[in-house]
C-alpha positions as CSV (number, residue, x, y, z in Angstrom):
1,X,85.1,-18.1,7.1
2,X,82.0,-19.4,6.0
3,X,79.0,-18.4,5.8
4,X,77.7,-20.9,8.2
5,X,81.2,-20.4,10.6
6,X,79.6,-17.4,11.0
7,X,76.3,-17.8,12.2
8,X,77.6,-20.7,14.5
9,X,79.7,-17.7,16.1
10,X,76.9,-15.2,16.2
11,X,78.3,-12.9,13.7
12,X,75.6,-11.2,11.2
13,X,77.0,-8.6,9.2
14,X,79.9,-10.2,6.7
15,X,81.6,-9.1,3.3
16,X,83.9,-10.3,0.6
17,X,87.4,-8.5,0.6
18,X,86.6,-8.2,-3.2
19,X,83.7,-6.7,-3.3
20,X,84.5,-2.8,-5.4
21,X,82.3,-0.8,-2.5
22,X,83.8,-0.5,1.3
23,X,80.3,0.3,2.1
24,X,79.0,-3.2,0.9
25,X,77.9,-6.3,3.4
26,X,75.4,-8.7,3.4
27,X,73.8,-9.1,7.3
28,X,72.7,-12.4,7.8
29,X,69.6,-14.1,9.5
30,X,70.2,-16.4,12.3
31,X,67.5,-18.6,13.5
32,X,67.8,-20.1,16.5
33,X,66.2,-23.8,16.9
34,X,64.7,-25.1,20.2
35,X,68.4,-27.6,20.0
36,X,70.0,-24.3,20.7
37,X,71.9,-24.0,17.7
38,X,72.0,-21.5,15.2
39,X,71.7,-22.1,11.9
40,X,71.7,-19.4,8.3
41,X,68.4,-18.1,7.9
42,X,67.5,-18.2,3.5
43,X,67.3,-14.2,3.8
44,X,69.6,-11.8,4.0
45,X,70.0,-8.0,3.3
46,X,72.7,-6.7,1.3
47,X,73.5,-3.1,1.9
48,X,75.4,-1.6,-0.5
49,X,74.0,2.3,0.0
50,X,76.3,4.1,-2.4
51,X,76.0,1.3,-5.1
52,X,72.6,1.1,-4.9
53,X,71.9,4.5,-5.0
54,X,73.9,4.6,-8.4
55,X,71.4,1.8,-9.6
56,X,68.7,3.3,-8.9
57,X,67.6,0.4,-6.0
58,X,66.5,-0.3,-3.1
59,X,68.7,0.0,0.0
60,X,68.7,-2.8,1.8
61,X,67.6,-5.2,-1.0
62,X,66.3,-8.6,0.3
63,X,68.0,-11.5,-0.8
64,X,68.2,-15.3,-1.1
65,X,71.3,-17.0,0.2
66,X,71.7,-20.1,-1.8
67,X,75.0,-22.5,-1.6
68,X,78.1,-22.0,1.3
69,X,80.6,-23.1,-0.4
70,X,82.7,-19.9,0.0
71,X,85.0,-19.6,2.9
72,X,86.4,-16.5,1.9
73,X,83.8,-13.8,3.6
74,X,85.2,-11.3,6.6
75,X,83.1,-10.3,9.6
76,X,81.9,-6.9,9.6
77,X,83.4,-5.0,12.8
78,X,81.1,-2.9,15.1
79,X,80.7,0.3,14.6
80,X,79.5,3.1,17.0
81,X,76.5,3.3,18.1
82,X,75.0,-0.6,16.0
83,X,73.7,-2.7,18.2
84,X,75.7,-6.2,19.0
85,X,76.7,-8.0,16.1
């Protein structure tokens, strides 16, 4: 899905099958317009704890979304005790 497939379905924490760290995923902002529809915030957070550790950065870092072109990102599933995704 895309980046914006998502948001339109509420979903805020994605990731790329490819990415080298099972830990990774980017959680997404969703604004929500008077129109009542969501649209993809320009900030996100990309967690990434044990790669980040390793480099020495911040965890979450901040960062810009630019372009949707990919439709190749998978939604994060719930885990125990996270609030709603």
């Amino acid at each position: 899905m895309t980046l914006s497939e998502a948001v339109r379905r509420g979903i805020t924490k994605v990731r790329k099958g490819s990415w080298g760290f099972a830990d990774a995923y980017l959680e997404l902002t969703i604004v929500d317009i008077s129109d009542g529809k969501r649209y993809l915030g320009p900030w996100g957070k990309l967690y990434s704890p044990q790669e980040q550790q390793i480099l020495g950065v911040e965890c979450p870092q901040q960062v810009l979304i630019v372009g949707d072109g990919d439709a190749d990102w998978d939604e994060i599933e719930k885990e125990a005790g996270d609030e709603a995704v």
